[in-house]
N, C-alpha and C positions, 0 to 999 in steps of 0.2 A: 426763444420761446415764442411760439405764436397765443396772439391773444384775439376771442371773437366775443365782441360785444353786443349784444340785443334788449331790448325791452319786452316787458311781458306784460300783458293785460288779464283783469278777473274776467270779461267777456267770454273766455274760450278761447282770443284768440293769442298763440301759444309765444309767438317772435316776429318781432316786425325791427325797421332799422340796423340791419345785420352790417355787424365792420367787424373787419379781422386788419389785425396789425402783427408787428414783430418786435417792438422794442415798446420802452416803460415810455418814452417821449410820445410816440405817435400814440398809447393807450391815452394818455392826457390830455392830448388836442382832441378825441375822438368824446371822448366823457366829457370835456367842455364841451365841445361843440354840440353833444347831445341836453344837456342841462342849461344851454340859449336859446333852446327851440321850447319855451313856455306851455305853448300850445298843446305840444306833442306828450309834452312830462303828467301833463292834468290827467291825459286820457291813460297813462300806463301806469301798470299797478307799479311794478319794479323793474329794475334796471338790475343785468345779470353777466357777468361775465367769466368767461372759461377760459382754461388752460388747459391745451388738448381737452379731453373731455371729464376734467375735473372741475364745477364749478368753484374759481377762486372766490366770488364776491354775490350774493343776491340781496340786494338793499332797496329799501322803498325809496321812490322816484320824487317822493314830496320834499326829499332833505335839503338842504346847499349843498351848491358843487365843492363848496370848502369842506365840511363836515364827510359828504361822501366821498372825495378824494383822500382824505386820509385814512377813511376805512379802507376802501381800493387798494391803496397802496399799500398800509400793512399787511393784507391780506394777499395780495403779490407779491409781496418781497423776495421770498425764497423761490419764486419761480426761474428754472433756468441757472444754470452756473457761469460763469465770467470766462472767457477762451485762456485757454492755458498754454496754448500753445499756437505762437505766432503761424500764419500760412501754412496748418497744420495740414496733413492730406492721407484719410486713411490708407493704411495698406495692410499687406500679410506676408508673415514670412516665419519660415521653419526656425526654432531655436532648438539649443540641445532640451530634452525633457526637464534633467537635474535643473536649467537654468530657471525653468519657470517660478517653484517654488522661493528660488532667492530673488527674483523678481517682482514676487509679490510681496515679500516680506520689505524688501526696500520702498517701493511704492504703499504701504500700507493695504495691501489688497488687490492693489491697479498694478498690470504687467508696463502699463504704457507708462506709466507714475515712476514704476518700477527704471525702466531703463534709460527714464530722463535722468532718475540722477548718477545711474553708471555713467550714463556719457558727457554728463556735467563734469565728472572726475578724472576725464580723459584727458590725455598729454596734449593729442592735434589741439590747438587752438582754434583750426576752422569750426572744426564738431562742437567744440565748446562755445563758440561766439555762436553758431546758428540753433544750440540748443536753449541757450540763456535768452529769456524774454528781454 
């Protein structure tokens, strides 16, 4: 999940200090580092950040970086799901039609859900060691 960070001022002017990160680590060095510059936090009304173009968080910029990081943080929490699949690599490929529907229903809706766990039930051990996280 990418995350971009900016401040916003009542002046009109709309974003300034523009950081985009990828992970919840690099969001927290970037919000500290932002709430160290004194200076910078006086003049801006709020501090706003997105997820894609969902705003996760717009909070006034007067608070502590303790109190606003754990709004932050709640309020990203659910961004992004966790990889599911080691060295995953999409691809495509033909199944029978009939297969699909028992593929979804195994996977809970997901076809790819779906035939991790046929092939978790598979005899090869290779398939099975390279399908098991």
């Amino acid at each position: 999940m990418e995350y971009t960070v900016y401040l916003e001022y009542m002046n009109g002017r709309s974003r300034s200090n523009v950081r985009r990160c990828k992970s919840k680590a690099e969001l927290k060095e970037i919000v500290s580092d932002l709430f160290s510059n004194k200076e910078l936090l006086k003049l801006a009304d709020k501090i706003t950040i997105k997820t894609g173009r969902k705003v996760a968080y717009s909070g006034n910029s007067a608070q502590s970086f303790n109190k606003a990081w754990k709004s932050i943080d709640a309020a990203t929490k659910d961004a992004g799901q966790p990889r599911k699949v080691r060295n995953g690599k999409p691809t495509s490929f033909y199944v029978p039609a009939g297969l699909i529907p028992v593929l979804k229903k195994r996977g809970n809706g997901s076809i790819s859900s779906g035939l991790i766990s046929v092939l978790k039930q598979c005899k090869d051990k290779e398939v099975v060691k390279e399908v098991s996280l």
